[in-house]
C-alpha positions in Angstrom: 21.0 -9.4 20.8 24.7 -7.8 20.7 25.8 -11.5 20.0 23.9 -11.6 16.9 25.3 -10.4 13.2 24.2 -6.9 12.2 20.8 -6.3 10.3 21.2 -5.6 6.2 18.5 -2.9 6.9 20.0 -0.8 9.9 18.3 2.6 10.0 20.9 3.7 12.1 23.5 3.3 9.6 23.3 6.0 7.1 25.7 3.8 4.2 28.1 5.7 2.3 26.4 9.3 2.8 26.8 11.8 -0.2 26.4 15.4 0.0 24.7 17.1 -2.9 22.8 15.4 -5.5 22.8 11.6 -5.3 22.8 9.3 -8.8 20.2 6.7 -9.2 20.1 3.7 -11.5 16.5 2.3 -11.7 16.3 -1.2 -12.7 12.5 -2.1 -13.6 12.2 1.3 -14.8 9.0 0.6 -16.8 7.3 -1.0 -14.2 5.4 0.0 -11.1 7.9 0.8 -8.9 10.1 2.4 -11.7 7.5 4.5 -12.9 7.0 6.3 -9.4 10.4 6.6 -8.8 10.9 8.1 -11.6 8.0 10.6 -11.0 9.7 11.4 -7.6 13.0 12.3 -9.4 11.8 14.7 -11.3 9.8 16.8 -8.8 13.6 16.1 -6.9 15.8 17.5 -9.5 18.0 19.2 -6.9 17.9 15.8 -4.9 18.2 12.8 -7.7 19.8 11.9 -11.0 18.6 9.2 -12.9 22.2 8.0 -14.5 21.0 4.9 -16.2 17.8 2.8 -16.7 16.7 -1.3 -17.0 13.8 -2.7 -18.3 12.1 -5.9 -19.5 11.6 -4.6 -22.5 8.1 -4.9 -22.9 7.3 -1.0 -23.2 9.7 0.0 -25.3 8.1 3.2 -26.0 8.1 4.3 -22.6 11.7 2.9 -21.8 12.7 5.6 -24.6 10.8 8.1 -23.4 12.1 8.1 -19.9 15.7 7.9 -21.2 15.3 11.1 -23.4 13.5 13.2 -20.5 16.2 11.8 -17.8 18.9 12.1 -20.1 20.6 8.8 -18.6 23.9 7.3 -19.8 23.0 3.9 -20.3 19.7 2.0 -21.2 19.3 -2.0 -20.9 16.6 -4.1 -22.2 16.5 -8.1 -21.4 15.0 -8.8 -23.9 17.6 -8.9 -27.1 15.4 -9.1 -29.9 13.7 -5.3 -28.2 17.2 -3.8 -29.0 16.1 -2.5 -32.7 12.9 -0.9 -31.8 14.4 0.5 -28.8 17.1 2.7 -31.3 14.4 3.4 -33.7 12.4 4.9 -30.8 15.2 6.6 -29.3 16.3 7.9 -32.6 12.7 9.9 -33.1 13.1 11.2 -29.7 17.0 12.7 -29.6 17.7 13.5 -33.3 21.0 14.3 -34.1 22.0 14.0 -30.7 23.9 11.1 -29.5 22.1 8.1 -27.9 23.0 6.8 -24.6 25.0 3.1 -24.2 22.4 0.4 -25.1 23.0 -3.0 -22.9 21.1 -6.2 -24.0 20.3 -9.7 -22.7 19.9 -11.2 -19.5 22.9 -10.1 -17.6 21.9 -6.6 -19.1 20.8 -5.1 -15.7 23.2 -6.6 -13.5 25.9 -5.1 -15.5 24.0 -1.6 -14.7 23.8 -2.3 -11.2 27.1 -2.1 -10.7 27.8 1.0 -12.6 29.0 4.1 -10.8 26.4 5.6 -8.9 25.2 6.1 -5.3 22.2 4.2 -4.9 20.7 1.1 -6.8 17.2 1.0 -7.1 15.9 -3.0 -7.9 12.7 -2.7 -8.8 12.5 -6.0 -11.0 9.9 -8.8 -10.4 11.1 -12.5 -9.2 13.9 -14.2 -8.6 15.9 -12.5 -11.7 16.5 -9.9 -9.3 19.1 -11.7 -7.4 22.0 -11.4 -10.0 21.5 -7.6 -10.2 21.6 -7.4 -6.3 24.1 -9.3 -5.7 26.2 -7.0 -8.1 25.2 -3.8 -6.5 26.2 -5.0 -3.4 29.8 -6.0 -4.7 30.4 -3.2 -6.3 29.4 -1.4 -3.2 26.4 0.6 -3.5 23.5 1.5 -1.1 20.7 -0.8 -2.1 17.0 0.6 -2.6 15.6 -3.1 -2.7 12.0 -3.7 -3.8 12.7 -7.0 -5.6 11.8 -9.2 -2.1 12.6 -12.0 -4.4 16.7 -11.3 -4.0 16.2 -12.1 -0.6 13.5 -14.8 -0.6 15.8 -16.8 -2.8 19.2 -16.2 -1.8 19.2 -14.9 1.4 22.2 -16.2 2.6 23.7 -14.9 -0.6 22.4 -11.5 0.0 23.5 -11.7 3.8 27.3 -12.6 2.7 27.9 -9.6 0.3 25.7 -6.7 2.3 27.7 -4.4 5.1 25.4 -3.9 8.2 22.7 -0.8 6.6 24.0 -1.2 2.7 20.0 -1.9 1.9 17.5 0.0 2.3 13.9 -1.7 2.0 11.1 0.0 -0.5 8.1 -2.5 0.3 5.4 -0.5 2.4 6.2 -3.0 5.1 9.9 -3.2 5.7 10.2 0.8 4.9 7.7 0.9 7.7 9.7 -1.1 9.8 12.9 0.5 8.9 11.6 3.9 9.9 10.2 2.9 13.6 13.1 0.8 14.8 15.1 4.3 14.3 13.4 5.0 18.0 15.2 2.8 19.4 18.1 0.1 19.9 17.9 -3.9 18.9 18.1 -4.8 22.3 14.8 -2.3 22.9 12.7 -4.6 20.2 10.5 -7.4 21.4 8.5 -8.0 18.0 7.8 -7.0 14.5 4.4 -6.7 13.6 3.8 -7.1 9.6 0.4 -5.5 8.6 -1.5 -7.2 5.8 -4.6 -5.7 4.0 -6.2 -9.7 4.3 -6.9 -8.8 0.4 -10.1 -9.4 -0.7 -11.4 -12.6 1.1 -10.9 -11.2 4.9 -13.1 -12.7 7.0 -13.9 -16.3 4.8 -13.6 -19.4 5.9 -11.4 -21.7 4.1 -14.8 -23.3 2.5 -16.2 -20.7 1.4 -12.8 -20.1 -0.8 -13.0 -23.1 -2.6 -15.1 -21.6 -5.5 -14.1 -18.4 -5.9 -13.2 -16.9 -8.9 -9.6 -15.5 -10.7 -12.2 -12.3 -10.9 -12.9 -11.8 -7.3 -9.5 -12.8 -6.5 -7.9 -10.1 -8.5 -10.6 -7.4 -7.0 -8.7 -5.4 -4.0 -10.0 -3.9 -1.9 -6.9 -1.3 -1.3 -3.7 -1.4 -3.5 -3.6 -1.6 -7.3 -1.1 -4.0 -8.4 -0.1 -6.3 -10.4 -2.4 -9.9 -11.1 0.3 -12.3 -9.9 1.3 -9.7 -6.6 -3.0 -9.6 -6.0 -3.2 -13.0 -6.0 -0.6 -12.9 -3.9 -2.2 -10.9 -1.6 -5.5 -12.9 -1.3 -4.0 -15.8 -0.6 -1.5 -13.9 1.5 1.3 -15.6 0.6 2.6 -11.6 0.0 2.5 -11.1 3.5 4.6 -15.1 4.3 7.3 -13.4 2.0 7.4 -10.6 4.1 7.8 -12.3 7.4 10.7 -14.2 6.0 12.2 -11.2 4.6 12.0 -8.7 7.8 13.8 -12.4 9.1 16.7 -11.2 7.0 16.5 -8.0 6.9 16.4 -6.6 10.8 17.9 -10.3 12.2 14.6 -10.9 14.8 13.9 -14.7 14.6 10.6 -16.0 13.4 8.8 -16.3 16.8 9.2 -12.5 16.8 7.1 -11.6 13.8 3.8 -11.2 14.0 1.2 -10.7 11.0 -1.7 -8.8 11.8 -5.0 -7.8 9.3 -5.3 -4.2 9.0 -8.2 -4.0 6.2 -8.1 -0.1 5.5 -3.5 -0.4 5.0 -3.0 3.2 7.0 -0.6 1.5 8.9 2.2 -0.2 7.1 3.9 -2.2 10.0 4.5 -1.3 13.7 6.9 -2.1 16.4 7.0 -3.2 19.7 9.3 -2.4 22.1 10.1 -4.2 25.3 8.8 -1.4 27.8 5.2 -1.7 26.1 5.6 1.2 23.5 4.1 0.3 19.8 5.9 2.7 17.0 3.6 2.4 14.0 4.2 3.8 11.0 1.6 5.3 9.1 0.5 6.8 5.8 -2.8 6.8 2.8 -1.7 3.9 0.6 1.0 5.3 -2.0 4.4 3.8 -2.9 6.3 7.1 -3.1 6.9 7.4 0.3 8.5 4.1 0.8 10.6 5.2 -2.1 12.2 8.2 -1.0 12.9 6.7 2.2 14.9 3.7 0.0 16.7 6.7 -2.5 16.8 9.4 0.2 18.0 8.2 3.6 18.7 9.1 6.3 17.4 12.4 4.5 13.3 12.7 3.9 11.9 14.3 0.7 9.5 16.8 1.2 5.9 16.0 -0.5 7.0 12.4 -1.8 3.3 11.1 -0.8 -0.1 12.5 0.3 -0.3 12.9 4.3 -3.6 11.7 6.2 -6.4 14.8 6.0 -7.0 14.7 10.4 -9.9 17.0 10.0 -11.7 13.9 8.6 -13.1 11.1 11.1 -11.8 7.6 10.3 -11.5 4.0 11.8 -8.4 1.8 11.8 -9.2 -1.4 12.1 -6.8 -4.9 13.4 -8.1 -8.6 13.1 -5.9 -11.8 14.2 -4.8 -13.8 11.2 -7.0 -17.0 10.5 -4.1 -19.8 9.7 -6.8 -22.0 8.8 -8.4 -19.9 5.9 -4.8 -18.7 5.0 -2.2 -21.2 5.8 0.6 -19.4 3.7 2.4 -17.7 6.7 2.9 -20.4 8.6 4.0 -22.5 5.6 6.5 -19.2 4.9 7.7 -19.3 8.1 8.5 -22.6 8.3 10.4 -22.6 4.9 12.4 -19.7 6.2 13.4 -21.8 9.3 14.6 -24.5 7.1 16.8 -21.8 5.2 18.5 -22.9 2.2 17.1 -23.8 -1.0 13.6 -24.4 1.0 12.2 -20.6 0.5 13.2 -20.2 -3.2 11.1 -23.7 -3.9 8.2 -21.9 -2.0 8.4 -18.8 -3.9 8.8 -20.7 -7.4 5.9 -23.4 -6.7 3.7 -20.4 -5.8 4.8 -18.4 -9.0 3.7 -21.7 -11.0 0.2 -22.3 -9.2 -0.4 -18.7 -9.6 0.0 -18.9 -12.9 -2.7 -21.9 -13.2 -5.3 -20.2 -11.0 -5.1 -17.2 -13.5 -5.5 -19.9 -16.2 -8.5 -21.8 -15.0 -6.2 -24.9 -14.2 -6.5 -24.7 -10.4 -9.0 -24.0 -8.0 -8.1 -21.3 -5.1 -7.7 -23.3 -2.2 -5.4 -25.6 -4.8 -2.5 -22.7 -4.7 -1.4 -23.3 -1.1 -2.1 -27.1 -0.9 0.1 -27.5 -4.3 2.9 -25.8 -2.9 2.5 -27.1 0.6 2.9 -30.1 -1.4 5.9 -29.2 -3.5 7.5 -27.8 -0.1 6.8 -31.2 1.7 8.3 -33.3 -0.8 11.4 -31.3 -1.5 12.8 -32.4 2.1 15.9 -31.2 3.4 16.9 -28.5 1.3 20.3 -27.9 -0.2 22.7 -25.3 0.8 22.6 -24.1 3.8 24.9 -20.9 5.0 26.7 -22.5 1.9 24.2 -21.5 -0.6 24.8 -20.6 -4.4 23.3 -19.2 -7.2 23.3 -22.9 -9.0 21.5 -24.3 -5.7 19.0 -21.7 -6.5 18.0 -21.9 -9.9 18.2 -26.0 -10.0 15.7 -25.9 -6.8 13.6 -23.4 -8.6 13.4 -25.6 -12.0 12.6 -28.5 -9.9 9.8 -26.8 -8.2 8.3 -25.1 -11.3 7.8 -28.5 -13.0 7.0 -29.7 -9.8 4.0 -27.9 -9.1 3.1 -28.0 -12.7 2.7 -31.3 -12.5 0.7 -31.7 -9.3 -1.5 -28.7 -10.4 -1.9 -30.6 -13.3 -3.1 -34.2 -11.7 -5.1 -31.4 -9.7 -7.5 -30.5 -12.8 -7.0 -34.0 -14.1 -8.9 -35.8 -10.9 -11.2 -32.9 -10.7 -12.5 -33.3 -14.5 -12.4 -36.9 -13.5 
């Protein structure tokens, strides 16, 4: 493995160390991630400083409140027209005292992200992440990434820009990964294994999910989360996105990954080492841990998440994966093979049949077969190692109004 390029996510790099208290910009401040992080800065005064926040600008309130009790420098909204509410709310919170930079629009965060700091926390959902990535990268920061989409998309991209341990990965997953491959060398690994919850349908065949409803898809049975990342997880496309980005992250090829059901999510991932060994890291489910391992490494914060009670009897639990039920690995792992423009169409045809599941427009079962559709007829993709942000966003356009209209002719036949 010596041949090979260096992973982005090298827990044996510890990327341009600081001493003292490190500065944080949180971008998706508002949202689940930002919200926790910010929780865990302020229990971490002595650790952490919040220097500037980015938001969609759908909570202005609590976008204002955060940037009066963290007393950050800058504050960006996406959305432009949010930009008058968000002074007015400001204003009742700091008085007479003066207001921090207000940034606008949709380069608004990835202005932030290269601002002067230590660490860059992207916590902003879909593929709008990449810009702000990108930036942070350039400009030379350690990367606390939780926007899987900046990788997803433009991988190669990513991989250009990043020096060998620049990012460090918040999804449960990939922190859980990060942390056990500390024990030992590349050469020592002989496969990643990605734990997945198997969401609420574990254990169905794939006719008996062919009537279920946007209700019982949206009922998990572990994490709280978002509707799109939920459906997501029942359909486990969640856990195909994760295969492809350990791919990028920690440089093992596909063949090496392996997804395993884990119904109670204790453990996060695990790996396996070639002289038998199985590191897996463990924890109750809670997103502060993964975190302060993305805003703290190599250090570890004290009391960032709840540890397991081992006075209390429990069961842990591991199924194989049924591809036939839940085709969306494979179909992940084959788009990440292709490379290219090929894993942003996947992710953009999935956001799109997502959507029309949630809407009543298309069955289940109709997600994945739309978008192994979408996948199939997009070919070759575009790109390659020479990949662009252009390459991205016209394969993504395509696919949206792709799988629109296949979902479409989907509910059309079935009225029919």
């Amino acid at each position: 493995m010596s041949d090979r390029p260096s992973p982005l996510a090298d827990p044996h790099i510890a990327f341009d160390p600081a001493e003292g208290r490190r500065d944080v910009v949180v971008l998706g401040s508002t949202g689940s991630i930002g919200t926790q992080a910010i929780d865990l800065v302020l229990r971490h005064p002595d650790r952490f400083r919040v220097t500037a926040l980015a938001a969609s600008g759908s909570r202005i309130g609590l976008l204002a409140e955060q940037a009066h009790r963290l007393r950050v420098a800058q504050v960006a909204v996406a959305r432009e027209e949010t930009v008058t509410e968000l002074r007015t709310a400001l204003k009742a919170l700091y008085g007479s005292e003066p207001l921090p930079e207000l940034l606008a629009g949709p380069d608004a965060a990835t202005e932030l992200a290269a601002s002067p700091c230590h660490t860059v926390l992207n916590g902003i959902t879909g593929s709008i992440g990449l810009a702000p990535t990108l930036a942070a990268l350039e400009a030379g920061r350690t990367l606390a990434l939780a926007n899987k989409e900046s990788l997803i998309v433009g991988g190669p991209l990513v991989k250009a820009l990043a020096k060998p341990g620049q990012i460090i990965p918040v999804d449960s997953e990939h922190a859980a990964l990060f942390q056990a491959l500390a024990a030992g060398t590349r050469a020592d690994v002989r496969k990643l294994v990605v734990t997945a919850s198997g969401g609420p349908f574990r254990g169905r065949t794939r006719a008996e999910l062919e009537h279920v409803t946007r209700e019982d898809a949206l009922a998990h049975p572990t994490w709280a989360m978002g509707p799109v990342i939920t459906v997501n997880s029942a359909t486990l496309v969640n856990k195909g996105l994760e295969v492809i980005e350990a791919h990028l992250l920690y440089d093992i090829p596909f063949d090496r990954i392996e997804v395993v059901v884990h119904p109670q999510s204790y453990v996060h991932s695990m790996v396996e080492f070639t002289d038998g060994s199985t590191l897996a890291q463990a924890t109750p489910p809670d997103m502060r841990g993964p975190i302060a391992i993305g805003i703290g490494w190599p250090g570890r914060v004290p009391d960032a998440a709840p540890a397991f009670d081992w006075t209390k009897a429990s069961t842990w639990e591991f199924f194989p994966l049924d591809d036939e039920a839940f085709p969306s690995v494979n179909l992940a792992r084959h788009v990440g093979e292709l490379g290219g423009t090929a894993p942003a169409v996947f992710n953009a045809a999935n956001e799109e049949c997502v959507e029309a599941f949630l809407a009543g427009r298309l069955p289940f079962n109709g997600i994945m077969d739309t978008v192994t559709a979408v996948v199939t007829e997009h070919g070759r993709p575009t790109g390659g190692t020479s990949l662009t942000v252009p390459d991205v966003l016209e394969a993504e356009t395509w696919a949206r109004a792709r799988a629109r209209e296949l979902a479409a002719k989907a509910t059309a036949e079935a009225r029919a």
